[in-house]
C-alpha positions in Angstrom: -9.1 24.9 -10.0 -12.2 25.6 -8.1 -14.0 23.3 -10.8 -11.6 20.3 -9.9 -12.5 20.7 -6.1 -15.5 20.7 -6.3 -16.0 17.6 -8.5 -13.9 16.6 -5.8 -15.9 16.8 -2.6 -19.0 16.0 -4.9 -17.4 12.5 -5.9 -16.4 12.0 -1.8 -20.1 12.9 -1.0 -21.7 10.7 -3.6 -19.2 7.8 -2.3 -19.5 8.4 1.4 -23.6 8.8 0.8 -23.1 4.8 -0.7 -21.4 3.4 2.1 -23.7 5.1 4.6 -27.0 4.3 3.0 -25.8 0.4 1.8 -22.6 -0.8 3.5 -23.8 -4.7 2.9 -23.8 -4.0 -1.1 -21.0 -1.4 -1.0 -19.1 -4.8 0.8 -20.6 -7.3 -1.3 -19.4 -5.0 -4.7 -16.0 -4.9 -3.2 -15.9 -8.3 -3.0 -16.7 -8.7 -6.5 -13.9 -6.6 -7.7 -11.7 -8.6 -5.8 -12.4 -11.5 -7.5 -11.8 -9.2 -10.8 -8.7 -9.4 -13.4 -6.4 -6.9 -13.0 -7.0 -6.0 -16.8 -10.7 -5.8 -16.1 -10.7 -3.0 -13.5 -7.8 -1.1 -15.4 -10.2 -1.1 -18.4 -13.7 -0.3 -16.5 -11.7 2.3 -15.0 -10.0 3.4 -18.1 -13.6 3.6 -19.6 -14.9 5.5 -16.7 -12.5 8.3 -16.3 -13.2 9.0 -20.1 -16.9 9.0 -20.1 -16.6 11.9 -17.3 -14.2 13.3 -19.3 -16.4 13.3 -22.1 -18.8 14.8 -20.2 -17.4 17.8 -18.7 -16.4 18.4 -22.1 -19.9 17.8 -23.3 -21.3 20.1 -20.3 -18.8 22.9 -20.3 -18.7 22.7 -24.8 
């Protein structure tokens, strides 16, 4: 569980470290997933969560 949290607070960090270093782009990409389908960010993000799924089961294999 310790695992989960901190992949966690490393995802916040890597996030808030974005927004703080370029808010213009982080604003301008949030505009461009607006302007997304639906199915488009359901499958970028299906595709995401299993590449880091693959890869914690690549790292910890």
């Amino acid at each position: 569980m310790t695992d989960l949290f901190t992949a966690v607070a490393i995802a916040l960090f890597i996030e808030g470290v974005a927004y703080a270093l370029f808010p213009q782009g982080m604003k301008k990409a949030m505009l461009h997933m607006l302007a997304q389908p639906v199915s488009v960010l359901r499958l970028t993000g299906l595709t995401v969560a299993l590449t880091g799924v693959l890869l914690v089961w690549l790292i910890r294999g």
